[in-house]
C-alpha positions as CSV (number, residue, x, y, z in Angstrom):
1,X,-68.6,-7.7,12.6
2,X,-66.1,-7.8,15.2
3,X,-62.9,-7.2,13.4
4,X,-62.2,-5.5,10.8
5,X,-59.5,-3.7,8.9
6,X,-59.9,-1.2,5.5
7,X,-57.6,0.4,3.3
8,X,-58.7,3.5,2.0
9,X,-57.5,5.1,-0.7
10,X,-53.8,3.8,-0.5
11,X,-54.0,2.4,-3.8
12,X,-54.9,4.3,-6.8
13,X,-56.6,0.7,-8.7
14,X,-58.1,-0.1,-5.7
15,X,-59.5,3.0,-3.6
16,X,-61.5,0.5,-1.3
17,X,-60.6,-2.7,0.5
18,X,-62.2,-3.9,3.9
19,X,-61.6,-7.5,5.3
20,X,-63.5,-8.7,8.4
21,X,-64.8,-11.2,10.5
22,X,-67.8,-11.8,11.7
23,X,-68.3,-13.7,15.2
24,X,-70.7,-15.2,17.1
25,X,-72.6,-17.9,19.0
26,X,-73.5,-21.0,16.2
27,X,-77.0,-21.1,17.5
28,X,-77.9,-17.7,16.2
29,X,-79.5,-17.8,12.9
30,X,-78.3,-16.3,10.0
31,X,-78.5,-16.2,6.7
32,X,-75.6,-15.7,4.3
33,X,-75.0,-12.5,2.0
34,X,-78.0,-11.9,-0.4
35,X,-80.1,-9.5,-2.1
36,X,-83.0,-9.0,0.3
37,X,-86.7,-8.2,-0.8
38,X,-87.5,-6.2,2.3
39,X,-86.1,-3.6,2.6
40,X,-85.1,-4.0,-1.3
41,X,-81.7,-3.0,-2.8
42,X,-79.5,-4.3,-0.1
43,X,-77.5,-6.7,-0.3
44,X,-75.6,-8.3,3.1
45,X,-75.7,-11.2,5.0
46,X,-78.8,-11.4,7.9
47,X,-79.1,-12.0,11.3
48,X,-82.8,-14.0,11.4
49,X,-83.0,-13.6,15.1
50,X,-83.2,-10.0,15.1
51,X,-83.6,-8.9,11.2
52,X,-80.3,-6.9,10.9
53,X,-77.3,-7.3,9.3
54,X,-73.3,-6.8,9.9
55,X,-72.1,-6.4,6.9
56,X,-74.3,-4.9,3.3
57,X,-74.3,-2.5,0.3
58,X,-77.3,-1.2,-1.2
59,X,-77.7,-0.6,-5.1
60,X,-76.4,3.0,-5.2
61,X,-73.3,1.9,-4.2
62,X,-73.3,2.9,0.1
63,X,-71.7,-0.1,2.4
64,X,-72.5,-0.2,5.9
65,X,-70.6,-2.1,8.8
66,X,-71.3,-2.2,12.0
67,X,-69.3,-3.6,15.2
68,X,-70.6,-3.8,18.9
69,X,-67.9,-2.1,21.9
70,X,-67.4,-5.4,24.1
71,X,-68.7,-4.0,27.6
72,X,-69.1,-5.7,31.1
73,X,-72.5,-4.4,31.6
74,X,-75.7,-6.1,30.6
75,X,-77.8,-5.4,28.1
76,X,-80.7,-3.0,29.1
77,X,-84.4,-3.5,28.6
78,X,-85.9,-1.2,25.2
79,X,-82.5,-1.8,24.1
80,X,-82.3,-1.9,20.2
81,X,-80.6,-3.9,17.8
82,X,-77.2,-2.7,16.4
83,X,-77.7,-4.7,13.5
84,X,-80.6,-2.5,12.4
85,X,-77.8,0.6,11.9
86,X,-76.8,-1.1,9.0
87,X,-80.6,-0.9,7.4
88,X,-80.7,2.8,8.5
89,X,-78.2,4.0,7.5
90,X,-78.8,2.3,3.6
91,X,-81.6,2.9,3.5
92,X,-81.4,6.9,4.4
93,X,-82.1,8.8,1.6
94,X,-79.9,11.2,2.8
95,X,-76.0,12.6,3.1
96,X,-74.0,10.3,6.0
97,X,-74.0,13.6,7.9
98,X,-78.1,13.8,7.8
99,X,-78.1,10.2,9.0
100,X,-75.8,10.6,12.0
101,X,-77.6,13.9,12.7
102,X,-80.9,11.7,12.7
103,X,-78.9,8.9,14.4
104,X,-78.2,11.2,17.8
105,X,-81.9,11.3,18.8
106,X,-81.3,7.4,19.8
107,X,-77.6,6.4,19.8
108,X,-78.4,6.0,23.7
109,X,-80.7,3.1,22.8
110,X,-78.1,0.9,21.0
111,X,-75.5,-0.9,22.9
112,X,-71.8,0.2,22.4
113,X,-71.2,0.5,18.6
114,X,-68.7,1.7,15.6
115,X,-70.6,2.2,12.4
116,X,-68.6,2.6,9.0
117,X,-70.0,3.5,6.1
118,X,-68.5,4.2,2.5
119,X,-70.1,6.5,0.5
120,X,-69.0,7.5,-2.9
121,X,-66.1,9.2,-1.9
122,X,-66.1,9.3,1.8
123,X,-65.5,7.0,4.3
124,X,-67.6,7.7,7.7
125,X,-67.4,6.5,11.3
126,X,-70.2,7.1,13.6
127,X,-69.9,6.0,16.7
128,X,-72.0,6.1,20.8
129,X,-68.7,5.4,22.4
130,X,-66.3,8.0,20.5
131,X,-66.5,11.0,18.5
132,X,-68.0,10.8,14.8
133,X,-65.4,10.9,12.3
134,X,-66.2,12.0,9.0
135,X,-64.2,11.9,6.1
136,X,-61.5,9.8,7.1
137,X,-58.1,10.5,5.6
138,X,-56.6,7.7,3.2
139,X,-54.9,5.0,5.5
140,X,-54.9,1.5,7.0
141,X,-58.1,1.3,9.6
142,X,-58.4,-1.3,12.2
143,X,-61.9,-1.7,13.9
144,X,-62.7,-4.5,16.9
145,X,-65.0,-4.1,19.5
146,X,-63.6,-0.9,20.8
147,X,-62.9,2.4,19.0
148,X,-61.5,3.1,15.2
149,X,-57.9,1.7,15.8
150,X,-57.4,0.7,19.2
151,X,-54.4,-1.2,19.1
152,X,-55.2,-4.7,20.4
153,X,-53.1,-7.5,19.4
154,X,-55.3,-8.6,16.7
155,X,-56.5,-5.5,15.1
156,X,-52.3,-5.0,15.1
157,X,-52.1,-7.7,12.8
158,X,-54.8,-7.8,10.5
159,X,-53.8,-3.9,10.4
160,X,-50.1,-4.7,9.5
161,X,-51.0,-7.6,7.0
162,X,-53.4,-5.3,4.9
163,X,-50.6,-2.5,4.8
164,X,-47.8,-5.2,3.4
165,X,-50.4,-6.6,1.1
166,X,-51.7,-3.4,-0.4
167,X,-47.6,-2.4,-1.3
168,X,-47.7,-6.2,-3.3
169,X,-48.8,-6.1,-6.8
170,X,-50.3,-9.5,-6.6
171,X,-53.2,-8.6,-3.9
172,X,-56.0,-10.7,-4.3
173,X,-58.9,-12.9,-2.4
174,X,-56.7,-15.3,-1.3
175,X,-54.2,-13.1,0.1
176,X,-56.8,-11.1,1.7
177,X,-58.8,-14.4,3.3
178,X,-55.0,-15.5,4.6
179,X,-54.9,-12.8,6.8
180,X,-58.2,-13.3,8.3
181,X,-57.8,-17.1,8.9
182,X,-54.7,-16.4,10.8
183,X,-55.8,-18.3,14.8
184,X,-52.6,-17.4,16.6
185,X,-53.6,-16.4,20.3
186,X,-52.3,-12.7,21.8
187,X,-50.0,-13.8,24.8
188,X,-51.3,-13.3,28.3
189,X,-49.5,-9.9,29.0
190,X,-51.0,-8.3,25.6
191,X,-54.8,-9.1,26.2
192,X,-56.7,-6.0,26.8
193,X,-59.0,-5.7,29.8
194,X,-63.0,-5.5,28.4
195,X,-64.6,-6.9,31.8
196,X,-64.7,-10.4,30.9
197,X,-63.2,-13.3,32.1
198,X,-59.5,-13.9,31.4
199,X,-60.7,-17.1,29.7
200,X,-62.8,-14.9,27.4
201,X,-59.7,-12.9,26.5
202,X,-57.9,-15.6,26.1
203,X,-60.4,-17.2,23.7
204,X,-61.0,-13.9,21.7
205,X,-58.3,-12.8,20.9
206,X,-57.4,-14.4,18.0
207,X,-58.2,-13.4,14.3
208,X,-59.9,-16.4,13.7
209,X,-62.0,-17.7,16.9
210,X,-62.6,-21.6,16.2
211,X,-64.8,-22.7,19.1
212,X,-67.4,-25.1,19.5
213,X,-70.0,-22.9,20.6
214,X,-69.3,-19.2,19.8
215,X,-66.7,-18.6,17.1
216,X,-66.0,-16.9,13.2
217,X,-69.0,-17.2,11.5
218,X,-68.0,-15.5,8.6
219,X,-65.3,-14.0,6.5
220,X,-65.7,-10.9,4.3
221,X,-63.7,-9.2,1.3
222,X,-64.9,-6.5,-0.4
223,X,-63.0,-4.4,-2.9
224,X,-63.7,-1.7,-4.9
225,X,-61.5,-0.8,-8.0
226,X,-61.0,2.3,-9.8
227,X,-63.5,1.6,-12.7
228,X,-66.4,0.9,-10.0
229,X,-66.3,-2.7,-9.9
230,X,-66.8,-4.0,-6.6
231,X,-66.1,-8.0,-5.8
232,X,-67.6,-8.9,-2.8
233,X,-66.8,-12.7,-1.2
234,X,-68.5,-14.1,1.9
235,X,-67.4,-17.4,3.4
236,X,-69.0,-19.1,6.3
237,X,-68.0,-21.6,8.8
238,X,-69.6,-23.5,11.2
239,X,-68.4,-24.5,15.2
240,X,-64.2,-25.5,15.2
241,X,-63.8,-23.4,12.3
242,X,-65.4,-26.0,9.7
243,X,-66.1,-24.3,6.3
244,X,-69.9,-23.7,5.7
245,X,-69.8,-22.5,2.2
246,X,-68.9,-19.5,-0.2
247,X,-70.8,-16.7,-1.8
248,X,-69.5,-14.2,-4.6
249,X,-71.0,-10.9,-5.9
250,X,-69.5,-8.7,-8.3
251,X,-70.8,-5.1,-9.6
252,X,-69.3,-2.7,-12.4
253,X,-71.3,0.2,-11.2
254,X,-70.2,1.2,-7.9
255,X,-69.5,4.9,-7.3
């Protein structure tokens, strides 16, 4: 993913929502949200060039999310994929706080990264560019490709729109899928400085990226109520932001 926003525990019917996109060159394979064979129980979409994912859930109920730190430098050789974090850490057998002990042996061979993961009643961030940060208070999270709630222009908004819409008693999908489509540009003097071109900036910054080449691939909702039923919606788009397709899940069982 590389934007994302989560409100957690705000509302007593629904303790868990998280919107997000998910962006990325067109040419890179994928394959959209599914229940996978191997590793079984998981269900996400899947990066077919390197076997990880950005978004999944396993069957017990954990959801895993990973987003990469946007960083000048290159990527070094031996260096993994951060798209395998979202495996680990479902398929741990283990508490969040065993994985990310486990996880410190090698965060030095993943590129920058912010891993969240919801886990029956804790919501985690793990992290090789900031502290860990385990058992985040209820609130309004915003995650890009920097650290837990940096306030770039676009994190601001998806950020703001999730806190008006969880305050409306008429929050649903399509409310949720309006925020992220939103493909208003940050102005010049609000772009933050990653070490990439101003063009880049300029280009990334919005909510939505619709480019020809490298753009949203996909858009996430996932919510959780009370009861344990969790709806999760995937829908993709291909280069200019031309819909690809929809995928729905839903489960009556999540802790």
């Amino acid at each position: 993913m590389c934007l994302l926003a989560v409100a957690w525990k705000v509302r007593a019917d629904l303790p868990f929502i998280l919107i997000g996109n998910r962006d990325e060159f067109h040419a890179r394979p994928a394959a959209p949200v599914h229940w996978w064979s191997e590793p079984g129980d998981i269900l996400g979409g899947r990066d077919l060039e390197a076997g990880g994912s950005w978004l999944a859930l396993n069957r017990a109920g954990r959801l895993a999310v990973v987003t990469n730190v946007r960083e000048s430098a290159a990527p070094t050789a031996g260096e993994l994929s951060r798209g395998e974090l979202v495996i680990d850490a479902l398929t741990h057998s283990g508490s969040v706080r065993d994985f990310a002990a486990a996880l410190d042996e090698k965060k030095h061979r993943y590129g920058g990264f912010n891993l969240l993961v919801r886990n029956g009643e804790g919501l985690h961030c793990l992290s090789n560019r900031g502290e860990d940060r385990f058992d985040l208070p209820p609130g309004v999270y915003g995650l890009s490709n920097h650290l837990l709630d940096t306030p770039w222009p676009k994190v601001q908004r998806v950020k703001e729109g999730l806190r008006r819409l969880v305050d409306d008693d008429r929050i649903g999908p399509e409310e949720l899928f309006a925020l992220l489509e939103d493909r208003t540009p940050a102005a010049d003097d609000e772009l933050p400085s990653t070490g990439v071109p101003l063009e880049w900036e300029r280009a990334l910054s919005p909510v939505f990226i619709a480019g020809p080449e490298y753009g949203t691939r996909a858009s996430s909702v996932a919510m959780t109520s009370s009861d344990g039923h969790l709806e999760l919606i995937e829908r993709r788009f291909g280069p200019d932001g031309r819909s690809m397709g929809e995928t729905r899940f839903e489960r009556t069982d999540v802790q």
